[in-house]
N, C-alpha and C positions, 0 to 999 in steps of 0.2 A: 504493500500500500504506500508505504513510504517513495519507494522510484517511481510508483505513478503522479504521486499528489508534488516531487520535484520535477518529475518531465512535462507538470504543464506550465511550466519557464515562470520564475516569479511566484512558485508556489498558487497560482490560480489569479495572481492580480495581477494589476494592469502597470505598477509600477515595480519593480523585483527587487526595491534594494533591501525592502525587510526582508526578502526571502535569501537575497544573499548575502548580510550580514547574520542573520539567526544559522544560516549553512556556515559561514564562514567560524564560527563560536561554539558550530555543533564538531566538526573535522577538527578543530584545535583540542577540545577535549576525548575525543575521539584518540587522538594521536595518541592521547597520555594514558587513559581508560584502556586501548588495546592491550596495551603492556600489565596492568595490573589490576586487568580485568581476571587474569586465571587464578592471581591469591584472593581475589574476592569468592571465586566458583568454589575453592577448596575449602572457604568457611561457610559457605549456605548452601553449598549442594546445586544437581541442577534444576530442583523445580522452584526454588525463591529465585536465584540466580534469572532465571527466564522471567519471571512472575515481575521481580526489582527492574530485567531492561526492558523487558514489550512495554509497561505502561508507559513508559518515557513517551511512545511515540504516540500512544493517544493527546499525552498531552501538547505534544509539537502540532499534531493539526486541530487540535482546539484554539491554541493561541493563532493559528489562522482565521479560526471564526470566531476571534476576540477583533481582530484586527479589522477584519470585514466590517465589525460598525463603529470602530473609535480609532482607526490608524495610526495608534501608538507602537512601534516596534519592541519598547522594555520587553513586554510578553515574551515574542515570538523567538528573542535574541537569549531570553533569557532561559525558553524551553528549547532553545535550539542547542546549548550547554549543555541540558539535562539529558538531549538525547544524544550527544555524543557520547556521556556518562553510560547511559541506556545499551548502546550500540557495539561499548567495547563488552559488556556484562553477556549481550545476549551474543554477540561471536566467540568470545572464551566458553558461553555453553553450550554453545554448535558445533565449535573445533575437538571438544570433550568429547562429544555424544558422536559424530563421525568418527572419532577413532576408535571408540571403545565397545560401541554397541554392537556394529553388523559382525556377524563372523569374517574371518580373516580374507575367506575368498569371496566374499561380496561385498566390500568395503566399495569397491569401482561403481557396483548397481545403487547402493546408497547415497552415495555423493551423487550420482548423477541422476537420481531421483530430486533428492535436495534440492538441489539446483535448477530442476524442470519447475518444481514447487514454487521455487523463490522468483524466477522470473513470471511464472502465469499469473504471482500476485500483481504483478505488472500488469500483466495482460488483462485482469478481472477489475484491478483498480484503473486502467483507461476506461473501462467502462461505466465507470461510476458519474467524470464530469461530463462523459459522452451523450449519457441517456439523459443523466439530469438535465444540463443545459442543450439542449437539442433543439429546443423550440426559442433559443434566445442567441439568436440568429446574430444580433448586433451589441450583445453583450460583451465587457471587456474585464470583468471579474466574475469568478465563479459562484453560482449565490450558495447560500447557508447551508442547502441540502448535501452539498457536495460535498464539506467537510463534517458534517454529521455522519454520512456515509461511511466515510474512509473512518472517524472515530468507534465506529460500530461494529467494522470489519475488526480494525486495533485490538478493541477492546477483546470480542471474542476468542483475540488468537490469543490477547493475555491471560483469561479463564483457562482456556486449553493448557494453559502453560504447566497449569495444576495436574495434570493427568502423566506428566512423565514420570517414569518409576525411577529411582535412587537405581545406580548400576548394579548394585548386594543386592535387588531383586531381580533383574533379569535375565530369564533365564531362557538360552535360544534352543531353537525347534531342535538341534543335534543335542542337548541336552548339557551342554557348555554354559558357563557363565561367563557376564562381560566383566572385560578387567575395570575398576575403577582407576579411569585416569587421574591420577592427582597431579597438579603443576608446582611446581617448585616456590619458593617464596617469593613475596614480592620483588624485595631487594637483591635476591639471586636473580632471578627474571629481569630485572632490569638491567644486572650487567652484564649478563650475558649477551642481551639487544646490544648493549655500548659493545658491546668486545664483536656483533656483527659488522660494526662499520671499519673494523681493523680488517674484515677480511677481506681481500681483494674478489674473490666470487658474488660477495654482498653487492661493491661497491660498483660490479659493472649492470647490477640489476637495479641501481638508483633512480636512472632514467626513467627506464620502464613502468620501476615502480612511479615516480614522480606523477608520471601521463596518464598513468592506466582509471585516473577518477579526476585529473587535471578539464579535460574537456566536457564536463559533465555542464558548467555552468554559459559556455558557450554553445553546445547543442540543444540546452533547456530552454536559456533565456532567448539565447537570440538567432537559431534559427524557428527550432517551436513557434518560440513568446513571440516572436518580432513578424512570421511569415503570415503563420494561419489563424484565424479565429477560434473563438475559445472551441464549441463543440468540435473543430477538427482537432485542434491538440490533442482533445482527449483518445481521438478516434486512431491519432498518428502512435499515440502510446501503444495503443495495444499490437499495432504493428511494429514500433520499436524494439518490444518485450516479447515480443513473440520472435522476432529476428535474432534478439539473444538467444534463443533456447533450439535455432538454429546452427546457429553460429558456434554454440558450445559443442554442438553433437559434431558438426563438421571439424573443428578443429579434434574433437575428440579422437574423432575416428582417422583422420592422418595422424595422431600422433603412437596411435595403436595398433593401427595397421598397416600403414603405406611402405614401409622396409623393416627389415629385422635389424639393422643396423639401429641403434639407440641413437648414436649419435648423428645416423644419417637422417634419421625420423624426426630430428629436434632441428637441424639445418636446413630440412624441406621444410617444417612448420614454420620456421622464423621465415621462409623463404615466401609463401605462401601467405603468411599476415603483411609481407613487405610488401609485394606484388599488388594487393589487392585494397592494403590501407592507403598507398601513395595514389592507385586510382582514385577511391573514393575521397582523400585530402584533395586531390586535383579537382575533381566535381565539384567539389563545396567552395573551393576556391570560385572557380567560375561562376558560381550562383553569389558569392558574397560582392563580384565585382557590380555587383547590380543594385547593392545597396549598401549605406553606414549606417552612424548611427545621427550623423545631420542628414541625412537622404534616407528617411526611412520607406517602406512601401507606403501610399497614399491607401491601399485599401489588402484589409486581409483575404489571404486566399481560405474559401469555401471546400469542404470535399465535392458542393456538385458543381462547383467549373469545372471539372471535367479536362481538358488538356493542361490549363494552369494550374492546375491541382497534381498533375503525375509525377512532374519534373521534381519539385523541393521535395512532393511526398516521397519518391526513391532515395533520392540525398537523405531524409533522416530515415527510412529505412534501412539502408544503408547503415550509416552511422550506428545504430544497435545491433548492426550484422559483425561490423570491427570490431566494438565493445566487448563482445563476448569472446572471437575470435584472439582478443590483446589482454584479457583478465588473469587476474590468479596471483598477482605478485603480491608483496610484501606489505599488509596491512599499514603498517604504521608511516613508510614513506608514501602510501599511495593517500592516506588523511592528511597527511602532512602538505602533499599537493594540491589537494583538494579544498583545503582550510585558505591559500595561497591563492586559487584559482576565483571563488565565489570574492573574494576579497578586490582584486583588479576588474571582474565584472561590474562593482560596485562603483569603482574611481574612475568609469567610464572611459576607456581603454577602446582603441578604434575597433571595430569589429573584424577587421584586415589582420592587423596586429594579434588578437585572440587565436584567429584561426594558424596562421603561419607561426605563432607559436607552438600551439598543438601538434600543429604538424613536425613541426621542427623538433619536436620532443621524442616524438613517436619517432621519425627518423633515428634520431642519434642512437636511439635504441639498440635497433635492430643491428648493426657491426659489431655491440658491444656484448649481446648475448650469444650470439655467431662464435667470438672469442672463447666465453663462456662455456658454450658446449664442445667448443676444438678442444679448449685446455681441460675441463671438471670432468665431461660424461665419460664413462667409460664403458665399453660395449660387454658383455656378456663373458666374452671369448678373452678380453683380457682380466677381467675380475677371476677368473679360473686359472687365468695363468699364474696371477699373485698370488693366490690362495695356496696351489703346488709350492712355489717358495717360501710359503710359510712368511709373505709378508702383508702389510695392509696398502689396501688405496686410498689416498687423501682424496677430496671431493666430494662431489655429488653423482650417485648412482640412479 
């Protein structure tokens, strides 16, 4: 609910900067909560743990429909804190219950369940300012129902939250029990992070990570927010979030099928998100030479124009087709870009400038993780040869 109720740019209003300063205060906490969010999990377990972050987000889009009739930011800036607090809470109890819960050999079917889940809330939350505002054709904020909605959906997944079992009771179909994860302390946990940025394998996935949520407040605000009208926003979401859950299974399946080489399957993928990101950066470019942000469009594009509706609609079709395809890195630099991002949207930064940023990021990327898998991965065939020498491999396997 939450990536639908930010992919309609501006959080549903017509001017976006409380949406991107409450983002911006939300990813800053966010940054610091990831980290110490798993000594939080190992003192409440994971059904307070879920219970303490899901309400976060109910209350981040209530201070949306605080904001709707008194236009004070305090609120919105201030729940937007609470759910970055929220956000590091409920991915320490997700990263927990993914590792611990599936049996060993369906750990793959799990996560990629998850993941189908997490983006169709996408897809089911485009539907909410779709159908609401459908008949308000010439409207430029979302009305009340729309954030009642999405707090209803919230809320319910927070109740649910209640129903997960402590790991000492479950017990799978083979007759195994799940290990209970526990994470290390705070203070161990935090410099172990400090001691990732001494690693040079960290340090070439900076970028990566940097970009991989960097671009979020420029394909919300300002191609969304800025192109189409509200009811199409919502409509383009669910084709955004539906394009993630694309995008994941594609990348998924070259990265698990397309060679046996590990290493060749990880230089086809980066080859493959190259190829097809620098298209789709190229398109967006050409669509953004057609307008700023003193030259704005004169009139929103509709879903029923009909030709004028295809062109930007594939562009940010598109755009959630990458997204998916460039995800997975490093939580805490990918908030950390993100907190950075929402914040220059705000200081009003050319919209030329945004995107060739983006682009420019995601670029530098791609040679850096190339390096990465030449030097860290190692194939199959030579993990067996070390093992014979009775020695270890440094890296990533």
């Amino acid at each position: 609910m939450f990536n639908a109720l930010s992919g309609m740019g501006g959080g549903g209003q017509v001017d976006p900067t409380a949406a991107n300063n409450a983002n911006t205060a939300l990813y800053t906490t966010f940054a610091v909560f990831g980290i110490l969010g798993g000594g939080i999990y190992n003192i409440l377990g994971p059904k307070l743990t879920l219970l303490a972050g899901c309400s976060t987000y109910v209350l981040y889009a209530g201070s949306f429909l605080y904001y709707n009739h008194y236009h004070h930011q305090a609120f919105a800036i201030v729940a937007g804190a609470f759910l970055g607090i929220g956000a590091g809470l409920l991915w320490a109890s997700q990263g927990a219950i993914m590792t611990s819960y599936p049996p060993h050999d369906r750990k793959g079917i799990y996560i990629s369940l998850f993941w189908s889940i997490f983006n169709m809330g996408g897809v089911i939350g485009g539907l909410i300012p779709f159908v609401l505002n459908f008949h308000r054709n010439e409207a430029v904020s979302v009305n009340d129902g729309t954030y009642i909605g999405f707090m209803i959906f919230m809320s319910i997944g927070t109740i649910l939250s209640l129903s997960i079992l402590h790991p000492s009771r479950v017990v799978r179909d083979d007759g195994s029990r799940c290990t209970n994860i526990k994470y290390s302390s705070v203070s161990v946990e935090a410099g172990e992070i400090l001691k990732l940025f001494l690693d040079w394998k960290m340090l070439l996935m900076v970028p990566a990570s940097w970009a991989s949520n960097f671009f979020y407040s420029y394909q919300f605000n300002n191609v969304n927010g800025i192109l189409f009208n509200l009811r199409t926003r919502g409509l383009n979401n669910i084709f955004y979030w539906g394009a993630q859950m694309i995008g994941s299974i594609l990348i998924g399946y070259i990265m698990d099928f397309s060679f046996k080489s590990r290493r060749v399957r990880g230089l086809f993928g980066i080859g493959v998100v190259a190829v097809v990101g620098t298209a789709i950066w190229g398109g967006g470019l050409v669509k953004q030479l057609d307008y700023s942000r003193h030259d704005l469009p004169t009139q929103k594009v509709d879903f029923k124009d009909g030709t004028g509706f295809a062109g930007p609609f594939v562009l940010y079709f598109s755009y959630g087709l990458l997204d998916a395809m460039y995800s997975g890195f490093y939580k805490g630099v990918q908030s950390a870009g993100a907190a950075v991002a929402w914040q220059i949207d705000t200081h009003n930064v050319p919209f030329l400038n945004e995107l060739i940023t983006n682009w420019a990021l995601m670029t530098v990327s791609y040679p850096l993780l190339a390096l990465l898998i030449i030097r860290a991965v190692k194939d199959d065939n030579e993990v067996e040869e070390k093992a014979k020498d009775g020695g270890t491999i440094p890296g990533i396997h």
